[in-house]
C-alpha beads as a LAMMPS data file, in Angstrom:
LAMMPS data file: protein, C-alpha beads

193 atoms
192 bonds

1 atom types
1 bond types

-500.0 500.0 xlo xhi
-500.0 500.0 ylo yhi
-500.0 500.0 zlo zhi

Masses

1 110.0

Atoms # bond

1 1 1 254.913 229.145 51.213
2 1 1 252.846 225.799 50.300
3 1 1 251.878 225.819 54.189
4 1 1 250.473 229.389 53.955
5 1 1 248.495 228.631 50.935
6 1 1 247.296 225.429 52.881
7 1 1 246.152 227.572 55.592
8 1 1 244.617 230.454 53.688
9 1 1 242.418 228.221 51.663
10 1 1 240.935 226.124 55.048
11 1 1 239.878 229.614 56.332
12 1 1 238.249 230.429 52.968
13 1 1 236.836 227.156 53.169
14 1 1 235.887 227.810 56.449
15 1 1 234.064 231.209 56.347
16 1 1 231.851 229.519 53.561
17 1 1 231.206 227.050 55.918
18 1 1 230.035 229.445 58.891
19 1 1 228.259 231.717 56.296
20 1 1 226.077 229.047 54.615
21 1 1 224.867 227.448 58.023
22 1 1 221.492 228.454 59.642
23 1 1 221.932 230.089 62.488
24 1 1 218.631 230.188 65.205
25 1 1 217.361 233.906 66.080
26 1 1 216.855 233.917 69.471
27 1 1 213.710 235.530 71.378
28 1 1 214.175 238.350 73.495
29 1 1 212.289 238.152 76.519
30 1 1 211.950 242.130 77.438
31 1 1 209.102 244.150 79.172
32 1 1 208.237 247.361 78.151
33 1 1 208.940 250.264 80.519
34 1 1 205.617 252.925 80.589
35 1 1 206.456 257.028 79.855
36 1 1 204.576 258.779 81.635
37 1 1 206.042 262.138 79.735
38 1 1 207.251 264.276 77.246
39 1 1 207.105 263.413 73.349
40 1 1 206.794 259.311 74.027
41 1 1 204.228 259.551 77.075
42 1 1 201.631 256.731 76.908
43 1 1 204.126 254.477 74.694
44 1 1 205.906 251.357 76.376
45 1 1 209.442 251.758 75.469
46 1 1 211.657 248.154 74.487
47 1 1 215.551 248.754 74.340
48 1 1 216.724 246.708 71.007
49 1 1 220.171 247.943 71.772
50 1 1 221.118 249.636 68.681
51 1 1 216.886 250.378 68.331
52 1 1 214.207 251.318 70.930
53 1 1 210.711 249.977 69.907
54 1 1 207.868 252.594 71.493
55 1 1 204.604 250.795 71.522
56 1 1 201.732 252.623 72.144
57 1 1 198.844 252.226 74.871
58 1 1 196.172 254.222 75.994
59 1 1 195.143 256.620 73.073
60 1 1 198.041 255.607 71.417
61 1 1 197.339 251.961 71.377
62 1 1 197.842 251.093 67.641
63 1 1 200.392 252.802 66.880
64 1 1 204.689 251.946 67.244
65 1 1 207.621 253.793 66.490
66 1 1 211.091 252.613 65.800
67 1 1 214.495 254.593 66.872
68 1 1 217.371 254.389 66.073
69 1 1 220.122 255.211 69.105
70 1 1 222.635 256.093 67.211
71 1 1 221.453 258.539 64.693
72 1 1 218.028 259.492 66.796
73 1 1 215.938 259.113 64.018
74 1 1 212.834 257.273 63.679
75 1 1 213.121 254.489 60.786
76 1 1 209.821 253.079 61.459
77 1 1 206.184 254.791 62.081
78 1 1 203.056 252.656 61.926
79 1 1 199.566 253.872 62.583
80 1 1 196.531 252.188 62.111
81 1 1 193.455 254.406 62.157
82 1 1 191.077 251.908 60.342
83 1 1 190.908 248.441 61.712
84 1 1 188.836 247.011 64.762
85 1 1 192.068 246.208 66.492
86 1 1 192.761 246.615 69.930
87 1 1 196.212 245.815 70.711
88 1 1 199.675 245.743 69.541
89 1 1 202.151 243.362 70.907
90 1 1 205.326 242.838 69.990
91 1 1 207.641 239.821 69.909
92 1 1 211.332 240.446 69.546
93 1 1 213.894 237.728 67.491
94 1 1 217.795 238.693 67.236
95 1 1 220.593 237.518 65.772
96 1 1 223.906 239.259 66.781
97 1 1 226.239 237.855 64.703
98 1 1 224.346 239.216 61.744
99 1 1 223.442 242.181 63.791
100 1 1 219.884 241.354 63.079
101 1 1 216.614 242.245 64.711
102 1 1 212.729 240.458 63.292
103 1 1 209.741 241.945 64.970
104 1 1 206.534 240.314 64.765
105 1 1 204.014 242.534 65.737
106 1 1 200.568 241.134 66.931
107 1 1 197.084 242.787 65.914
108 1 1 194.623 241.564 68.260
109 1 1 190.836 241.787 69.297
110 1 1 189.544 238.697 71.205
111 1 1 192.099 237.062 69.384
112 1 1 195.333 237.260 67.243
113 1 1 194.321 238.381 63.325
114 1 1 198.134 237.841 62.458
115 1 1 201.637 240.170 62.476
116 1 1 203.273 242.931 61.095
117 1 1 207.017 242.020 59.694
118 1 1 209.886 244.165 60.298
119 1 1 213.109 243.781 60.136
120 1 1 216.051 245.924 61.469
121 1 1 219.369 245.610 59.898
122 1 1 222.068 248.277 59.049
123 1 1 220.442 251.347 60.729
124 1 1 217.255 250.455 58.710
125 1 1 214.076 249.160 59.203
126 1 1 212.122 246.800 55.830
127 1 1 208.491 245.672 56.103
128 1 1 208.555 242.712 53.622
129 1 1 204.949 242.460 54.754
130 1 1 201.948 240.732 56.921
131 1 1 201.111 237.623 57.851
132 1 1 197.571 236.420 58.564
133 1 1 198.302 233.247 60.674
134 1 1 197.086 232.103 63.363
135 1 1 197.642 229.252 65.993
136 1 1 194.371 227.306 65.685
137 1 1 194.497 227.063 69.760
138 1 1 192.143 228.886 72.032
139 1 1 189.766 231.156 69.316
140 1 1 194.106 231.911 67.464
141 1 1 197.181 232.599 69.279
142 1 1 200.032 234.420 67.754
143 1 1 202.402 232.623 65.824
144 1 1 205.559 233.729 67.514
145 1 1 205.014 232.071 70.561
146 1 1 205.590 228.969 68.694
147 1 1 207.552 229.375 65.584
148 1 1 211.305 228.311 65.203
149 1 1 213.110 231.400 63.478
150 1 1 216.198 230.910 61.606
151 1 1 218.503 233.377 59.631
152 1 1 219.667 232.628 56.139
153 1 1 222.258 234.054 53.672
154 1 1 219.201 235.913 52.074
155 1 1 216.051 235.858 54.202
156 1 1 214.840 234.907 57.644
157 1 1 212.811 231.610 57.920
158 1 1 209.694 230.552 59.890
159 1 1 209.175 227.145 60.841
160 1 1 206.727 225.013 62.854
161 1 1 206.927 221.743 64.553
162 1 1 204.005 219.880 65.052
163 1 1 201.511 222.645 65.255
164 1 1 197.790 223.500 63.761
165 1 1 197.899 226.750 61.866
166 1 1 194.768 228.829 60.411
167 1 1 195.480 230.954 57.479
168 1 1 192.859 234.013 57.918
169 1 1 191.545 234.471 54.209
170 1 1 191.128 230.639 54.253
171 1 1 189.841 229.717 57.640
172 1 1 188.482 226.290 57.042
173 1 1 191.554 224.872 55.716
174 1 1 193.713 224.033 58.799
175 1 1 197.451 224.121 58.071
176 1 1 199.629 221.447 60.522
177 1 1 202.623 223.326 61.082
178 1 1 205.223 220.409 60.100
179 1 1 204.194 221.580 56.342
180 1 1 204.302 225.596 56.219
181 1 1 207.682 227.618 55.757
182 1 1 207.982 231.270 55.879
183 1 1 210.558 232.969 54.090
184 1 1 211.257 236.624 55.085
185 1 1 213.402 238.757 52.431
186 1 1 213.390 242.322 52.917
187 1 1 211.227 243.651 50.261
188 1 1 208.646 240.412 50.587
189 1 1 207.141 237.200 52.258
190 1 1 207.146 233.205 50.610
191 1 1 205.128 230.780 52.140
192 1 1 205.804 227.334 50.983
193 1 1 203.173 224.651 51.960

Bonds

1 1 1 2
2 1 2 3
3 1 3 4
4 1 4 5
5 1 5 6
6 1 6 7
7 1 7 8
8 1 8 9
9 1 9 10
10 1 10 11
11 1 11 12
12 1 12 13
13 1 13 14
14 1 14 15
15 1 15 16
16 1 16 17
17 1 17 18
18 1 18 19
19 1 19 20
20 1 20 21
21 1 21 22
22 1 22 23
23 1 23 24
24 1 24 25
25 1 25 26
26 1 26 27
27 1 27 28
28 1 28 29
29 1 29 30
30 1 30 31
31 1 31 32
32 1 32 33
33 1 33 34
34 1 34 35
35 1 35 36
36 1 36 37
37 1 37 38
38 1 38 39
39 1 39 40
40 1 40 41
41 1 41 42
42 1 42 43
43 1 43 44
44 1 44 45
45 1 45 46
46 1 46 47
47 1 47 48
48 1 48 49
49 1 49 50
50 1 50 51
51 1 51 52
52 1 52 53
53 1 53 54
54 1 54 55
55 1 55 56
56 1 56 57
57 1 57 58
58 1 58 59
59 1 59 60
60 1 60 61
61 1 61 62
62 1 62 63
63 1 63 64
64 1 64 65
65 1 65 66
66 1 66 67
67 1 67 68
68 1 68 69
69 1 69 70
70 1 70 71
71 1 71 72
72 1 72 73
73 1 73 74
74 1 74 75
75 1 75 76
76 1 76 77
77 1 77 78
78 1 78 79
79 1 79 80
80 1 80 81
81 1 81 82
82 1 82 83
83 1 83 84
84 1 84 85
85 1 85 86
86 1 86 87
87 1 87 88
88 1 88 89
89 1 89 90
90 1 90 91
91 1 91 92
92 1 92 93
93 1 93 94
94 1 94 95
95 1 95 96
96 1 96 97
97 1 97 98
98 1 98 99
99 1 99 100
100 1 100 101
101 1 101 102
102 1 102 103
103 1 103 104
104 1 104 105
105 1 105 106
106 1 106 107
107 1 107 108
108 1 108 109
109 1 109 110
110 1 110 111
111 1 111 112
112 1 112 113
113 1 113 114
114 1 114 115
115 1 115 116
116 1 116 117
117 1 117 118
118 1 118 119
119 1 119 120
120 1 120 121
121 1 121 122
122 1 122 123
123 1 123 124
124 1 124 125
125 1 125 126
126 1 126 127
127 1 127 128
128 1 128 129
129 1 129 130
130 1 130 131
131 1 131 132
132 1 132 133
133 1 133 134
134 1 134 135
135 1 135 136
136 1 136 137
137 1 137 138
138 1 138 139
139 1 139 140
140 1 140 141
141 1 141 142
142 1 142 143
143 1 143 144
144 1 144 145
145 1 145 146
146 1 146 147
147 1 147 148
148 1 148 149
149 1 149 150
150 1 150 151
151 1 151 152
152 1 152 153
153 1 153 154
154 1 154 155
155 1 155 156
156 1 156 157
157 1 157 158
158 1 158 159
159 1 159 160
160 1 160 161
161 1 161 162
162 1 162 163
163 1 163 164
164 1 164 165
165 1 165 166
166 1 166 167
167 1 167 168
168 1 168 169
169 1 169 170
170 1 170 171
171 1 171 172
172 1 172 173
173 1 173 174
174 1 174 175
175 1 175 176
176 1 176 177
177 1 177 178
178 1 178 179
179 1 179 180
180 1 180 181
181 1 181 182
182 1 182 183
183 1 183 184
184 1 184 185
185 1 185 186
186 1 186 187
187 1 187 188
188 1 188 189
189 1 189 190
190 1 190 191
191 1 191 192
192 1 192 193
């Protein structure tokens, strides 16, 4: 009996362990295949596994959609009718032991004006938000080609190494990287400088 007890409590112990730790979302490297017909034609269509991501080109080229597989519904719709943009492009981070998915979507002209957050878990997709960084390399570059992403108990965290940010609404102010964390929840977005 004492040995069971013994053993139950190092697997408790354990699982708080393994739950508390950071664990590194890594980047999917996928292309997007072109339809040429039917309801998605002119999107580029990304398989997320449990999601397909439809990003639009042509006269659809700011615009996305978000499916999920299993229930063929779309959880996600964004449009933008407004904006000088000229591209989408998105960058895929995953997680499968938390059976997580963070897309950072790029809006771009001559050069990146920042990304759209979402965040697939559950069936459902969350927009916590924007972010209006920029790499301060080459006129901006997007962020995710050079942040670290790791998953927490209760959000999803950006980091940088050693790398010179802009942040759009205060241009003039360069940010090193070392400095800035991004915090992710659901429903919002933390930056902690």
């Amino acid at each position: 009996m004492r040995f069971k007890t013994i053993i139950a409590i190092f697997i408790i112990f354990c699982s708080f362990q393994i739950k508390g730790q950071d664990r590194i979302m890594s980047a999917l490297k996928l292309s997007g295949n072109l339809i040429e017909k039917g309801e998605y034609k002119n999107y580029e269509e990304y398989d997320l596994g449990e999601y397909v991501f439809f990003n639009g080109i042509f006269e659809n080229n700011l615009s996305f959609k978000i499916k999920n597989k299993k229930t063929n519904e779309i959880v996600y719709t964004y449009v933008d009718s407004i904006s000088d943009a000229m591209i989408l492009k998105p960058k895929f981070f995953k997680n499968d032991s938390l059976n997580t998915i963070l897309i950072l979507v790029e809006q771009a002209a001559e050069y990146t004006w920042g990304e759209n957050v979402i965040i697939l878990k559950n069936g459902k997709a969350s927009n916590p938000g924007y972010l209006n960084y920029a790499v301060d390399i080459r006129n901006g570059e997007s962020i995710s080609d050079y942040c670290i992403v790791k998953s927490k108990n209760e959000y999803i965290e950006l980091s940088f190494k050693n790398t010179p940010l802009v942040y759009w609404p205060e241009e003039n102010k360069k940010i090193n990287g070392e400095k800035l964390k991004i915090k992710i929840y659901n429903e919002k977005i933390e930056t902690i400088k």
